[in-house]
C-alpha positions in Angstrom: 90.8 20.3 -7.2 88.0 21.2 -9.6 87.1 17.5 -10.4 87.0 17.3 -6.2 84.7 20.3 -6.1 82.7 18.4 -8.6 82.5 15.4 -7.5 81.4 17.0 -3.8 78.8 19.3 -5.6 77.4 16.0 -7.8 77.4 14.1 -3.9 75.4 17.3 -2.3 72.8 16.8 -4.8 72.3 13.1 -5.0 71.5 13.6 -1.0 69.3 16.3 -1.6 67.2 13.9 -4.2 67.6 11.1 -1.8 66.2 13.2 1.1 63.4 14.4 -1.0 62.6 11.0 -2.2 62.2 9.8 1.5 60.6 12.7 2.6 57.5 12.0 -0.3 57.8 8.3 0.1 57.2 8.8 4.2 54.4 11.3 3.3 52.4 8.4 1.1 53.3 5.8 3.4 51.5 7.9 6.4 48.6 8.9 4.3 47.9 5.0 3.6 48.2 4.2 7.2 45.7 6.7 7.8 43.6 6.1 5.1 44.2 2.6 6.1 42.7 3.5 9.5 40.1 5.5 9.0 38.7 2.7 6.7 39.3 0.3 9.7 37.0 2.4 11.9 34.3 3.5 9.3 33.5 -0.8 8.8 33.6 -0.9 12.5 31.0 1.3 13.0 29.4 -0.3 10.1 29.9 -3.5 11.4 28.1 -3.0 14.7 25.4 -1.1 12.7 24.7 -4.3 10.8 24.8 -5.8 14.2 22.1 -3.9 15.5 20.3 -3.9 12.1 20.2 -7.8 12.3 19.4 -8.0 16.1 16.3 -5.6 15.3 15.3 -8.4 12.1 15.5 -10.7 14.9 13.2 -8.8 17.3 10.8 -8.2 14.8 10.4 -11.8 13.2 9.7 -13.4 16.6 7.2 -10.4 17.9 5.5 -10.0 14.9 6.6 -12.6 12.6 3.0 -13.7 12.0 2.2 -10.1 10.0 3.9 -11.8 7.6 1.0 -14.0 6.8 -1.2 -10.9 5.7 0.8 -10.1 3.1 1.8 -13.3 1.8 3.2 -12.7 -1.9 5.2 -9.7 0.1 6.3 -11.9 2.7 9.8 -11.2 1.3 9.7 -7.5 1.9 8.0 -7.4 5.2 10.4 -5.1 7.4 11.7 -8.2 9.4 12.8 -10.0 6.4 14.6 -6.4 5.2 16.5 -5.8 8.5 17.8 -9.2 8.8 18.9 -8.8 4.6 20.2 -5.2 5.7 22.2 -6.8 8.1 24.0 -9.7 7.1 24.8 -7.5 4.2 26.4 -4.8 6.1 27.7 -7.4 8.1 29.4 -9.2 5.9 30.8 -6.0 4.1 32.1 -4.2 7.1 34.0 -7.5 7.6 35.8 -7.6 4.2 36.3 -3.8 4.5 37.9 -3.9 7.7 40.1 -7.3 7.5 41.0 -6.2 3.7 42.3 -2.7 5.0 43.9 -3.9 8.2 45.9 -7.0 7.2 46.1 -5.3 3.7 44.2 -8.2 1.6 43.7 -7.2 -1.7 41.5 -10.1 -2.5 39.5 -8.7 0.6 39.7 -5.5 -0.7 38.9 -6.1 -4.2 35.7 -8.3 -2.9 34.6 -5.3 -0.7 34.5 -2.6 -3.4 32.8 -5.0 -5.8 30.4 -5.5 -3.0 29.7 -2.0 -2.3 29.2 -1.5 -6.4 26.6 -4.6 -6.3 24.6 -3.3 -3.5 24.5 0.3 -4.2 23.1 -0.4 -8.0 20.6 -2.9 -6.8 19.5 -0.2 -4.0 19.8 2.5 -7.0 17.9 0.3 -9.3 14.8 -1.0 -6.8 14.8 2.5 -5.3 13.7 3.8 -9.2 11.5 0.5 -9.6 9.4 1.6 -6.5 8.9 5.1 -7.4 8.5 4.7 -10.6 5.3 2.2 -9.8 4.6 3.3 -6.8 1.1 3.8 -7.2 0.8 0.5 -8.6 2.7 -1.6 -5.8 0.9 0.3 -3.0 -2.4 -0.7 -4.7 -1.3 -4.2 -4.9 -0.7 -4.5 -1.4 -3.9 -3.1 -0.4 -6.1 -5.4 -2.5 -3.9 -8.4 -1.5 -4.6 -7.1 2.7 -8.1 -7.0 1.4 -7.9 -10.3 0.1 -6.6 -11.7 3.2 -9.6 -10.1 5.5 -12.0 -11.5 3.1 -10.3 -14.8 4.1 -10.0 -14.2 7.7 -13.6 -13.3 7.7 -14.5 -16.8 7.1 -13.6 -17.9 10.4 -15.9 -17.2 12.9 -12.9 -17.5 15.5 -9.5 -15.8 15.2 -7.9 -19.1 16.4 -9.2 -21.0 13.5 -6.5 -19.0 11.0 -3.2 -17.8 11.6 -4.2 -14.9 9.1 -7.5 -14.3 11.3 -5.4 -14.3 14.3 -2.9 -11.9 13.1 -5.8 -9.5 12.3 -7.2 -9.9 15.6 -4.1 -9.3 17.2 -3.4 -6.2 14.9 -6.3 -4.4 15.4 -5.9 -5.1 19.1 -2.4 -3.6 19.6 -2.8 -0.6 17.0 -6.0 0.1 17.7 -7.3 -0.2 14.1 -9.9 -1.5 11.8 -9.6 -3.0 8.9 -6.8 -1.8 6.0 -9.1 1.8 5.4 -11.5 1.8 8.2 -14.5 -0.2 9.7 -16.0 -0.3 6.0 -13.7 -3.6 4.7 -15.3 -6.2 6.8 -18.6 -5.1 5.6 -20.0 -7.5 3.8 -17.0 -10.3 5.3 -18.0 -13.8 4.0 -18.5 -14.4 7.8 -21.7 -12.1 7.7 -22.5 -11.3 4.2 -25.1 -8.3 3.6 -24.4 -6.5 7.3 -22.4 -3.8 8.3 -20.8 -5.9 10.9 -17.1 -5.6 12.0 -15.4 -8.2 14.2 -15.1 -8.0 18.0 -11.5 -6.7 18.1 -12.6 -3.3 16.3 -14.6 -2.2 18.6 -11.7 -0.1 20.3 -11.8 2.9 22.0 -11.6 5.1 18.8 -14.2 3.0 16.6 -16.8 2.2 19.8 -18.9 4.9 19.9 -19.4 4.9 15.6 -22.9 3.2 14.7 -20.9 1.3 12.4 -18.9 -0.7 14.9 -20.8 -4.0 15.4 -19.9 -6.5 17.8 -21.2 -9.7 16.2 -18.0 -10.5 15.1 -14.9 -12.7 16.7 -15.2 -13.0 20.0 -12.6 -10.8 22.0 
């Protein structure tokens, strides 16, 4: 009789550690499925971000793809060429986040984090580079516009030079002058020694200034 009331105690207590041990394996397997889920609709999101982010590059490279010429040593940075580099990129990771945590790839899942470690220390490390010489890179790209209106000022036509035409066209739509003011096409190779500016300055905020000539491009 005592080896029976063992035997039932020893029993009792094996189900108890049973039921506990499915009670805490249950418990992990529904906080995977819901960390599994939540990562599903985090690259979701992400993925229709990088959609829109692309679409945008898109946008921008056939409506103003010809700034590009402007800057041409920055044509790599110009905001076109960054959204549609933004997007594939989030494109491409929301798609190996969400496959690799639905169908539970851990190749997928392995490439994703490695991704996400790759782009956030390049975006760490060019983030520093810029401020670090940001006076510097800012200077370069306005000497290098500079350079380019010098160029386009040797046209006596905007049509005779993509770069002429996109400045034409710039100053048109923004209603600007030049990469300062009025003052950079002084002295253009197209009229060297006057204070001329083309015709595509003379906008509603430079018109009335003395120093808005209209000898320039024709409009």
């Amino acid at each position: 009789r005592l080896d029976e009331r063992r035997s039932l105690l020893v029993y009792l207590h094996h189900r108890e550690v049973q039921a506990a041990s499915s009670s805490v394996m249950q418990g992990q397997r529904t906080g995977i499925t819901c960390i599994r889920h939540t990562l599903c609709v985090i690259n979701a999101i992400m993925w229709l971000i990088g959609c829109s982010v692309l679409g945008a590059g898109v946008w921008l490279r056939l409506a103003y793809g010809g700034y590009a010429s402007l800057l041409q040593p920055y044509t790599a940075i110009s905001a076109d060429s960054l959204c549609l580099a933004a997007g594939i990129i989030t494109f491409v990771l929301a798609f190996c986040g969400c496959c690799g945590s639905w169908f539970q790839s851990r190749c997928m899942l392995v490439t994703y984090f490695c991704l996400v470690l790759a782009v956030f220390a390049l975006e760490v490390s060019a983030g520093a580079a810029l401020f670090a010489f940001r006076e510097q890179v800012g200077g370069s790209i306005a000497n290098e516009l500079r350079a380019g209106l010098r160029e386009a000022g040797n046209h006596t036509t905007p049509g005779d030079d993509p770069v002429a035409l996109s400045w034409h066209h710039l100053q048109q739509t923004f209603s600007c002058c030049g990469v300062a003011g009025p003052e950079d096409w002084h002295d253009s190779a197209a009229w060297p020694g006057k204070p001329w500016v083309p015709q595509s300055c003379c906008t509603s905020k430079y018109y009335h200034d003395e120093e808005c000539g209209t000898r320039g491009w024709d409009s």
